[in-house]
Every structure is written in structure tokens, then in C-alpha cells.
C-alpha positions in Angstrom: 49.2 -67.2 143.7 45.5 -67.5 142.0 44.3 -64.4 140.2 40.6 -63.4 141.0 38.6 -60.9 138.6 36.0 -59.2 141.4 33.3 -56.4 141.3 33.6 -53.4 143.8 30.8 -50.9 143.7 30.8 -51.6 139.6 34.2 -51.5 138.7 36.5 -54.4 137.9 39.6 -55.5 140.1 42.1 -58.5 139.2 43.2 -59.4 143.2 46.0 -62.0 144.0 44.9 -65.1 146.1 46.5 -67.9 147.4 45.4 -71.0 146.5 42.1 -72.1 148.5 41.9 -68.8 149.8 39.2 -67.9 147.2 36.0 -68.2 149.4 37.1 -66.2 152.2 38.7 -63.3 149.5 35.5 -63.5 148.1 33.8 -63.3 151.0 35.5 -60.2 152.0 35.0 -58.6 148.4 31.4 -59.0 148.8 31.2 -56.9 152.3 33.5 -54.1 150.7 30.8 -54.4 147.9 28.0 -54.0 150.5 29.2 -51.4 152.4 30.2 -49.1 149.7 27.1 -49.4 147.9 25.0 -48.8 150.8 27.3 -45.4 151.5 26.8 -44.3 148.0 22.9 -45.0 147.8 22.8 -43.0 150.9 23.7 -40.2 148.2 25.4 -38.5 150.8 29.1 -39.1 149.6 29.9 -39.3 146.1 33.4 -39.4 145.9 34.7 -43.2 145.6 37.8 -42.4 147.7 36.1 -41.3 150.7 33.5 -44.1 150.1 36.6 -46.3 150.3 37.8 -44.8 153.3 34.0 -44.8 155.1 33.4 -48.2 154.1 36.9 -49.5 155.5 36.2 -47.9 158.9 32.6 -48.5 159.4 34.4 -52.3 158.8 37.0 -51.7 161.1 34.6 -50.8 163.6 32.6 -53.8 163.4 35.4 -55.7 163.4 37.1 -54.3 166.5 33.6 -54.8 167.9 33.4 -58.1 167.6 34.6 -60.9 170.3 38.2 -61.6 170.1 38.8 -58.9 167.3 42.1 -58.4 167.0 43.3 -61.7 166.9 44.6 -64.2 164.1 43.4 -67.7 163.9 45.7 -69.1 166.1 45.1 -66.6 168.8 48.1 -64.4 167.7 47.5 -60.9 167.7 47.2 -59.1 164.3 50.4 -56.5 164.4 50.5 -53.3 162.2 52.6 -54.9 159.7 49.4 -57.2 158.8 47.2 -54.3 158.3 49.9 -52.0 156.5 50.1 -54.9 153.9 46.6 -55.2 153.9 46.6 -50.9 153.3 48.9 -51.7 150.4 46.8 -54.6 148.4 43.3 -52.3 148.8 45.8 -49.2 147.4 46.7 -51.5 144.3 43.4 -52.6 143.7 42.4 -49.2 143.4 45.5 -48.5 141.4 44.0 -45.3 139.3 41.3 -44.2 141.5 43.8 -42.8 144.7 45.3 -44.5 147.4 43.7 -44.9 150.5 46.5 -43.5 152.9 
């Protein structure tokens, strides 16, 4: 597994990649990025945990929005397993600032 230094909202994360994964992880790390800046600029929330949180459902949202959300590459739907792991790598990249859930 590849090791990727990334930027969130200023601060420094090392996240764990497989190999050729890095375009799509980086990908992702740049609409986290997006969203919570643009939350935080709106000046209305301040707190980076509940940024986290806002950001991660307005993306949610979108996402479950979007044609065929749900759904893995191969047309497999995404179980909760996928997105407790998923909960679990954003709760380690945040390591000292809180966890999410």
C-alpha cells in the first residue's frame, strides 16, 4: 500500500493508497478540500469537526443524487460495511482533531 502526504482545509494527512489508486484518492481529497473550505469561508461554522461532518453529507447528498449512486463499478451495490470502513479511514486521518461518529 502507497502512502500519500495530502492537504485538507490546511492541515497535513499521510493516507494509505493502493497502488494506482492515487488519481482517484486524490481526486476525492481535492472535493473534501473544496467543500470544507467553501463551509468555512461561509464563516458560519467554525468548528473543523462539524465542518467535517457538513462537508461529508452535503457529499453524500450529491452522491445519492447522482444516476446509479449507490452502486460499485461493477454494478454491485455499496453495503454498509463499505462505508463503515470508509467512516473509519476519514476517523484516522483526522486522528487528533475528533472522530466523525
Amino acid at each position: 500500500m502507497k502512502q500519500l502526504e495530502v492537504t485538507i482545509m490546511g492541515q497535513s494527512y499521510i493516507l494509505g493508497c493502493p497502488e494506482g489508486g492515487e488519481q482517484p484518492l486524490l481526486e476525492a481529497v481535492d472535493s473534501v478540500d473544496r467543500e470544507m473550505c467553501a463551509i468555512r469561508d461561509a464563516g458560519k461554522v467554525k468548528a473543523r469537526e462539524r465542518i467535517a461532518v457538513l462537508a461529508a453529507l452535503n457529499l453524500a447528498y450529491a452522491l445519492a443524487e447522482r444516476p446509479h449512486a449507490g452502486l460499485a463499478s461493477d454494478g454491485i451495490s455499496v453495503g454498509g460495511a463499505h462505508i463503515d470502513a470508509l467512516i473509519r479511514r476519514v476517523d484516522q486521518a483526522l486522528g487528533a482533531d475528533g472522530q466523525l461518529l
